[in-house]
C-alpha positions in Angstrom: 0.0 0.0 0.0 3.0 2.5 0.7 3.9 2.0 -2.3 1.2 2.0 -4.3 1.4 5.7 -5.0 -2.5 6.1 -3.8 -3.6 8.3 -1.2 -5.0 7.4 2.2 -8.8 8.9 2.5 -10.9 8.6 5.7 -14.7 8.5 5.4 -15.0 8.9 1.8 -13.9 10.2 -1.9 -10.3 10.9 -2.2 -11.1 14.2 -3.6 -12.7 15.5 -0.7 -11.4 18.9 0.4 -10.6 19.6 4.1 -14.2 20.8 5.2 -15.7 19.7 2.2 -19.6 18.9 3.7 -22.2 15.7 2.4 -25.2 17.1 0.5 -26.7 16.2 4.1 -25.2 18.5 6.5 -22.1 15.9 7.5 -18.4 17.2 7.9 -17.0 16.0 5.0 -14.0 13.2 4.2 -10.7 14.8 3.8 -6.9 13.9 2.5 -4.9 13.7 5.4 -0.7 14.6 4.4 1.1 11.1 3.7 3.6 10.2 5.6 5.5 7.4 4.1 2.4 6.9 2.3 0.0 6.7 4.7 -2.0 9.4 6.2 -0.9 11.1 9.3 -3.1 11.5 12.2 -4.1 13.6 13.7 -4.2 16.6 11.8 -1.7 19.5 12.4 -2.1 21.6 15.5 -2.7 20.7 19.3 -6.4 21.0 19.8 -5.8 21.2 22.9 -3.6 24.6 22.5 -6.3 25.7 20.0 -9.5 25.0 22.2 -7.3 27.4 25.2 -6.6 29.7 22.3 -10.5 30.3 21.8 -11.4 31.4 25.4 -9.0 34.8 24.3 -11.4 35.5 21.3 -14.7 34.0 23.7 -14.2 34.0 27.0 -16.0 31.6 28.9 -18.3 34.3 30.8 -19.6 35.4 27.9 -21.7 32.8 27.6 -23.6 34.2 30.7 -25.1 37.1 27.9 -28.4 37.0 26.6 -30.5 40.5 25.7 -33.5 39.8 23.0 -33.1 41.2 19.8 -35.2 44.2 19.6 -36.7 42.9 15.9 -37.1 39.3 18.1 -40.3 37.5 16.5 -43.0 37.7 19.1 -43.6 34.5 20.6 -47.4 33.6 19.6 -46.7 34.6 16.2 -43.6 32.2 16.1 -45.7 29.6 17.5 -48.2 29.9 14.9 -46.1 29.9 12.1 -44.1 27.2 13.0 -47.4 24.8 12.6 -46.7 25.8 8.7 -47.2 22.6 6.9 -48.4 20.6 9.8 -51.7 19.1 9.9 -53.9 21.8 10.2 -56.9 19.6 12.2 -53.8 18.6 14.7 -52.2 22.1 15.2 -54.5 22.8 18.2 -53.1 19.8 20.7 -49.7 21.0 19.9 -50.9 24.6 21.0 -52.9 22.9 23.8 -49.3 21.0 24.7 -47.4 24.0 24.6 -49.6 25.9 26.8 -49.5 23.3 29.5 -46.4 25.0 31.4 -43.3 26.6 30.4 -41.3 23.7 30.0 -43.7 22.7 27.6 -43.3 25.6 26.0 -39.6 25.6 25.6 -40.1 21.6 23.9 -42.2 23.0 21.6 -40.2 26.2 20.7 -36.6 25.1 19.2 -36.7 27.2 16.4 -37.3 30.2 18.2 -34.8 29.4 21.2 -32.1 28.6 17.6 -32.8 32.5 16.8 -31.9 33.7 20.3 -29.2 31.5 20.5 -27.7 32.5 17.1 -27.3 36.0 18.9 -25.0 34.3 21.5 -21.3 33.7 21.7 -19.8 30.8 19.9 -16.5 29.4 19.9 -17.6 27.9 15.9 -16.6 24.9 17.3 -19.0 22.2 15.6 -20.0 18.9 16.0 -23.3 17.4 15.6 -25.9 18.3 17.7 -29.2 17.4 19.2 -30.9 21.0 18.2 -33.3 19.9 21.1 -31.6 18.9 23.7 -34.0 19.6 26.6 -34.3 17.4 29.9 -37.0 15.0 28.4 -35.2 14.1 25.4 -32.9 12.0 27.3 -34.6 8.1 28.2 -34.3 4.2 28.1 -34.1 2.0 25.3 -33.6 -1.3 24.3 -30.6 -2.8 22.5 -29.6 -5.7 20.2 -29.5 -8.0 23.4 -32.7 -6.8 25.2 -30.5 -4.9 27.3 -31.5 -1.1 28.1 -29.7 1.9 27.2 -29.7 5.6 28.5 -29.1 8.6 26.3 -30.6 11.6 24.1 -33.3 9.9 22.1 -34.9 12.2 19.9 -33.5 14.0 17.1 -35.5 15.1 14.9 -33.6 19.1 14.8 -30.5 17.1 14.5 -27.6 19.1 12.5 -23.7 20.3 12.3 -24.1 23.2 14.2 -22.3 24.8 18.0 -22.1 22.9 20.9 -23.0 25.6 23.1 -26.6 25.9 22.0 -27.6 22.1 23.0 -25.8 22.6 26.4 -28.0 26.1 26.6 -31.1 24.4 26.0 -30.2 21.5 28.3 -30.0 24.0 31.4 -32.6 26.4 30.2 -34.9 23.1 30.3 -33.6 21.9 33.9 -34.2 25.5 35.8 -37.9 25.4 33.7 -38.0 21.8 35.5 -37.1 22.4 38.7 -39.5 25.2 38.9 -42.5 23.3 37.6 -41.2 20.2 40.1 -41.6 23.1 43.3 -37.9 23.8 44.0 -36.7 26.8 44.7 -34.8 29.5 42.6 -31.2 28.2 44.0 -32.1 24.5 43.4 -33.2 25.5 39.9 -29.5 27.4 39.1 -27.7 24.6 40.6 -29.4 22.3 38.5 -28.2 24.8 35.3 -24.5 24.8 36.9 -24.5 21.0 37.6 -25.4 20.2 34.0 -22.5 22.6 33.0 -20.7 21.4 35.2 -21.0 17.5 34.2 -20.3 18.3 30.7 -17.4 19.8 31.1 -15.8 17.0 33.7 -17.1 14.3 31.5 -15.6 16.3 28.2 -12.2 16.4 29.7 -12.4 12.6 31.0 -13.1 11.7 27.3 -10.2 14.2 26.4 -7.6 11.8 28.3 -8.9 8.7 27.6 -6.9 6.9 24.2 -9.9 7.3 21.8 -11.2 3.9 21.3 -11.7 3.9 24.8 -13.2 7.5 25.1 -15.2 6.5 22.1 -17.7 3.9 24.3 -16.8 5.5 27.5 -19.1 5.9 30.9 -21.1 2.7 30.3 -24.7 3.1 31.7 -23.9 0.8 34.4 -21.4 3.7 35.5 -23.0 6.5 34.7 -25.0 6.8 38.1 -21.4 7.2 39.7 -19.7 9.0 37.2 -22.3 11.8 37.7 -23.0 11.3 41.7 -26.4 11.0 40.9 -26.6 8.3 43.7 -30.2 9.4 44.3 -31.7 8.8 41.3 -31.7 4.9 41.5 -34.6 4.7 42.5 -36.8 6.4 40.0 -34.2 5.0 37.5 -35.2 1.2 38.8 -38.6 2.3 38.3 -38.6 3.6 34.8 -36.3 0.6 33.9 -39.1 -1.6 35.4 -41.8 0.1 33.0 -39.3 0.3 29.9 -39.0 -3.5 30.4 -42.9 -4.1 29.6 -43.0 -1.2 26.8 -42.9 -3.2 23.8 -44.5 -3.3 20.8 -46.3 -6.7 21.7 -47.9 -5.0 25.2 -48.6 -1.9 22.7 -50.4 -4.2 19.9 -52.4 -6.0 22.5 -54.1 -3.1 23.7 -54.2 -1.1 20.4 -55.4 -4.0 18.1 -58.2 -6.4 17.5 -58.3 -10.0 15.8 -60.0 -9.0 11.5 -62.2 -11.3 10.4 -59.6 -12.3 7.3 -57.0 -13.6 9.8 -54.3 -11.1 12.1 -55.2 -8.1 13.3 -55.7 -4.6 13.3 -55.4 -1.4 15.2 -58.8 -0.1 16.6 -59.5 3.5 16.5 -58.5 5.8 19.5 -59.0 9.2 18.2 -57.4 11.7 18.3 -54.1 10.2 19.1 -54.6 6.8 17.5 -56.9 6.6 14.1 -58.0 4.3 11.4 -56.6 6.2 7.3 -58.0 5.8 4.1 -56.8 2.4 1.8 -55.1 4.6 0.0 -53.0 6.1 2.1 -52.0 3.3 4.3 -51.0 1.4 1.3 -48.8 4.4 0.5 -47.1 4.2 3.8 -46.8 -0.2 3.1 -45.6 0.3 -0.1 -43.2 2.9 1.0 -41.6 -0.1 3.6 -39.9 -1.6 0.4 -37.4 1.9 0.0 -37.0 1.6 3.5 -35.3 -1.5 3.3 -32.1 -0.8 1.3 -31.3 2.0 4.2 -30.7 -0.9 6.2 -27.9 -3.0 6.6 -28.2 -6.3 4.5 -28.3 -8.5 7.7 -30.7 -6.6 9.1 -33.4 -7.7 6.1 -33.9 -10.9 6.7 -35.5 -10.2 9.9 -37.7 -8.2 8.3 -38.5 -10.4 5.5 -40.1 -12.6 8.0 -42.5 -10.5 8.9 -45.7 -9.6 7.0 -47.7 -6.0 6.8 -51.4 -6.8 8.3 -52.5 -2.7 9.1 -51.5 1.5 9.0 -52.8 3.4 11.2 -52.0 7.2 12.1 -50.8 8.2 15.7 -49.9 11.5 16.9 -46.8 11.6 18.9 -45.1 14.6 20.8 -45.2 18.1 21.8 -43.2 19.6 19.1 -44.0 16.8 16.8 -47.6 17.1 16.9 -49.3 17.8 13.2 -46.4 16.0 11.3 -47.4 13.1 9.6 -47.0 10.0 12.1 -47.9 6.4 11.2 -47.4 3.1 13.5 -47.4 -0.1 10.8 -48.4 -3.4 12.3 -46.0 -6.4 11.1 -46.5 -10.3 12.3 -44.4 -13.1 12.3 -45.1 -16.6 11.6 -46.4 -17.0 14.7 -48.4 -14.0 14.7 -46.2 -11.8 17.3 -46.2 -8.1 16.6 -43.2 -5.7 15.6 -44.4 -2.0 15.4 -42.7 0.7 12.9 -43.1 4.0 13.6 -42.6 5.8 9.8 -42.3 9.5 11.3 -42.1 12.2 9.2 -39.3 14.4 9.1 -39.3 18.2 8.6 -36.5 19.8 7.7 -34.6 21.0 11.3 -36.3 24.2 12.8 -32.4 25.3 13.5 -31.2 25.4 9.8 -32.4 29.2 9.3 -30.5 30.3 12.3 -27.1 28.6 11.9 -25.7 31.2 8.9 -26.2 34.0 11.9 -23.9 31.5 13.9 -21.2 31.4 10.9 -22.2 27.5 10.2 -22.5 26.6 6.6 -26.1 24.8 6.1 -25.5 22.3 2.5 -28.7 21.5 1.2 -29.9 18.0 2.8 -30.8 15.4 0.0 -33.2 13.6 2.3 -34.1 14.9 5.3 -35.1 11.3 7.4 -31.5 10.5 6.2 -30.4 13.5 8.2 -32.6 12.6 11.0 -31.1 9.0 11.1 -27.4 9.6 10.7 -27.5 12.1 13.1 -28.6 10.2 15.6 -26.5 7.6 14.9 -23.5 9.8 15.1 -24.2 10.5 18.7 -25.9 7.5 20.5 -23.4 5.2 21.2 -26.1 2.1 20.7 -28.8 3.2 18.2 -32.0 1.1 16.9 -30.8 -1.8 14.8 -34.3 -1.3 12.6 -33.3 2.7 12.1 -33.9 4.1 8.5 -35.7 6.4 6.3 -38.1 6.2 3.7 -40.3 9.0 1.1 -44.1 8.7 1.3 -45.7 10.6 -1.7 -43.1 12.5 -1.8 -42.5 13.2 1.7 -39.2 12.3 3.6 -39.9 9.9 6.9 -37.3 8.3 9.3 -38.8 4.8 10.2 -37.5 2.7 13.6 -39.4 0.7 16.3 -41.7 1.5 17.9 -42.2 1.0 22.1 -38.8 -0.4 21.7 -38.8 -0.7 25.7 -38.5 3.4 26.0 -38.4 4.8 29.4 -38.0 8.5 30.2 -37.8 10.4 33.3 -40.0 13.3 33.6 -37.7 16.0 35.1 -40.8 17.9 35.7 -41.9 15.7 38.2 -38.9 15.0 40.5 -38.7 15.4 43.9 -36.8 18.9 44.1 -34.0 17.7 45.8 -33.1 14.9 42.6 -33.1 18.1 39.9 -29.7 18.5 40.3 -28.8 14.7 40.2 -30.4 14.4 36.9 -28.4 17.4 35.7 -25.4 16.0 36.4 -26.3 12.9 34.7 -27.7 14.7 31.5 -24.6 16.6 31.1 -22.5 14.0 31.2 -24.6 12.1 28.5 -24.9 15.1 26.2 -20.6 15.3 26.9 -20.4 11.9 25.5 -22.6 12.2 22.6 -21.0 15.4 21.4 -17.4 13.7 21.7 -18.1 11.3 19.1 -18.2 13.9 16.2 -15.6 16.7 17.5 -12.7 16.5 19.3 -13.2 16.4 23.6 -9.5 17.8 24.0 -10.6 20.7 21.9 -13.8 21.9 23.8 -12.2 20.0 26.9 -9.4 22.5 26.6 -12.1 25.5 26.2 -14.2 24.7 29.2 -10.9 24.0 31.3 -10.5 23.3 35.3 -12.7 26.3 36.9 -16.2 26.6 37.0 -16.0 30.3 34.6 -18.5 28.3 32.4 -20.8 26.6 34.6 -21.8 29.7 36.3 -22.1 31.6 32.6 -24.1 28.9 31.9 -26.1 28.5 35.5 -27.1 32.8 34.9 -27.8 32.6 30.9 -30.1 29.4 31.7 -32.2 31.5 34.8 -32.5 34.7 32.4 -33.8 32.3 29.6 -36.1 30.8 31.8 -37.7 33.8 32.7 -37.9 34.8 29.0 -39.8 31.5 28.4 -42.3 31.6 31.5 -43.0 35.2 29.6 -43.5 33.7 26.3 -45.4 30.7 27.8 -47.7 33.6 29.3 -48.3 35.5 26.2 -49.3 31.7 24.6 -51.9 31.5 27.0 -53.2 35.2 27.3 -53.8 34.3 23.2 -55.8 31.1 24.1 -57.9 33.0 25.9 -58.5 35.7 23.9 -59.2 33.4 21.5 -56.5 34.3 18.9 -54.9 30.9 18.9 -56.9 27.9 18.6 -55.8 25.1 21.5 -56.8 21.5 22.4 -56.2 21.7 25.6 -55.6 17.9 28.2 -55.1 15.9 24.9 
């Protein structure tokens, strides 16, 4: 091979520039210099020398800054607009969601927390990010083995874009938490600051580690210790109890009946669960067959065992609600269930705000690919049934669905466990953001002190106030009778 004369490439065509980005949002493959014919790694430069270098140009307290933009979209308007393409029947439960509290809000409001925080310092460090990484959107799941797994687990908003905005929201969502849960206003920052705080530990853990080790680091069997979040066993037992039985055989035998032809079907539940047209849930069957070649080829064979027996539409979410949501119904030969969710996938509600950041937005080819690979890219153990599909001309991700998912609602713990499941969620979010940039750069940048977790801590309590007053004006327009809402569904 070293002398061959051909160049060394990683992750992709050999003529790939340095920064040269996918048509889906994805850093790019790039030559690497050859050194005795093979490529040299890592790249020039210490990241660790250029990570210290960027608290000169952004110091870490500036993070701490937030003032609205004086042409900021008002809030109600926001909220209406972003139901643009939705469903327009469905709009009114995600209102009637979002008006629930203000952390319910802030779920339902990425794309107008993206223009804030495109106002914000950055270091224009990237990686890939959650786009919505608020304290729900972490939870259980099953692997390969039937074991469970904890990490983010929705990413629909998922895109290259600055670290610092899904660490922002992450807080921001924690103090809105702890206030809804009863704590009081120094629980609710220490909550902010542990997150902060956790990330920035956990990043420079990773940062030491050799990187095939960082890369699977802080198993979930240590992750209760590695965050001191000793008291959180207990509702974690629980929700691991209830993840256990959430499968999509429990979920089939209370949402479908025997059909008179032989199988079943799914009965209707409206509004959340609801019998289509032929048409359309053929569409959606037919669509299955695309799906398919996103998979691996030893993944197909399990599928191929399985037959299509009903389509049924489900709405799903705070933010999600009105999108297009369908559960499919597949049996074996013995007539046990597998469930697909085919969800479909908008393009992220952070793309128009990233420019203001300085991050380049390509065009994405297929936005459930984007969806997908994202979340593959961060999750160190993703669902082995994960891929995308187009129905009538729509993009969808498709995965299991009730693949024994637990969450914890943050909203509900006692007050004196907030700050145990920050600790935890930063750490997670540290992890998943190491896997597509370098932890000794932004280990380097958040350093030893705790400059950042307080910048962090005081932008996160000033955010939340900004969202309990957006939240407010939500509700003042329900009333009025401005906004439609479904409120309790």
């Amino acid at each position: 091979m070293a002398g061959s004369g051909a160049g060394v490439v990683v992750g992709g065509s050999e003529h790939a520039e340095p920064g040269d980005r996918g048509t889906s949002g994805e850093p790019g493959a790039c030559r690497l210099p050859r050194v005795r014919g093979f490529a040299a790694w890592p790249r020039q430069g210490s990241p660790k020398e250029e990570g210290k270098a960027l608290r000169t140009s952004v110091p870490r307290r500036a993070h701490s800054a937030f003032e609205p933009a004086a042409d900021r979209p008002d809030a109600v308007r926001a909220v209406v607009e972003s139901n643009a393409g939705r469903i327009p029947e469905l709009t009114p439960i995600r209102v009637g969601r979002m008006a629930a509290t203000p952390f319910a809000f802030l779920r339902g409001s990425a794309g107008l927390m993206a223009y804030d925080l495109a106002r914000t310092p950055v270091t224009g460090t990237g990686t890939q990010i959650c786009g919505d990484a608020h304290a729900a959107n972490f939870g259980l799941y099953g692997d390969a083995r039937g074991g469970l797994v904890i990490d983010l687990n929705d990413f629909d908003e998922t895109v290259h874009g600055p670290w610092e905005w899904d660490l922002k929201r992450l807080a921001t969502s924690l103090v809105l938490a702890g206030r809804e849960a009863g704590a009081d206003e120094d629980t609710c920052r220490a909550a902010a600051r542990d997150a902060a705080g956790a990330y920035r530990r956990t990043m420079r853990l990773l940062a030491k580690l050799p990187a095939l080790d960082a890369w699977n680091a802080i198993a979930d069997e240590e992750l209760v210790s590695h965050a001191d979040a000793h008291d959180l066993l207990g509702t974690l037992d629980r929700v691991s109890e209830k993840a256990r039985a959430n499968t999509s055989g429990r979920f089939a035998a209370k949402s479908t009946e025997p059909h008179p032809d032989g199988g079943r079907r799914f009965v209707d539940a409206p509004p959340v669960l609801s019998r289509i047209p032929d048409r359309e849930a053929a569409a959606v069957a037919a669509s299955l067959e695309d799906y398919l070649t996103t998979l691996p080829e030893d993944r197909r064979p399990l599928l191929a065992r399985h037959a299509v027996h009903d389509v049924a539409f489900r709405v799903v979410g705070t933010g999600s609600v009105g999108t297009r949501s369908y559960v499919v119904l597949l049996l074996d030969h013995r007539g046990h269930p597998l469930v697909l969710q085919v969800k479909e996938a908008r393009p992220s509600a952070l793309v128009p705000h990233l420019a203001t950041a300085g991050f380049e937005t390509p065009p994405v080819a297929h936005e459930g690919r984007r969806v997908v690979l994202g979340q593959q890219r961060m999750q160190v153990v993703s669902d082995t049934l994960l891929g995308w599909t187009t129905v009538d001309g729509r993009p969808y991700q498709v995965r299991q669905f009730r693949n024994r998912k637990g969450s914890v609602d943050p909203a509900a713990l006692a007050a004196d466990h907030v700050d145990d499941y920050a600790r935890m969620t930063g750490a997670l979010l540290a992890r998943a953001h190491s896997h597509s940039a370098d932890p000794r750069l932004i280990a380097a940048y958040c350093g030893k002190n705790e400059d950042l977790d307080d910048a962090i801590a005081t932008f996160a309590v000033t955010y939340a106030d900004i969202t309990e007053s957006d939240h407010s004006a939500l509700v003042t327009a329900i009333r009025a009778g401005r906004v439609a809402a479904e409120l309790g569904v």
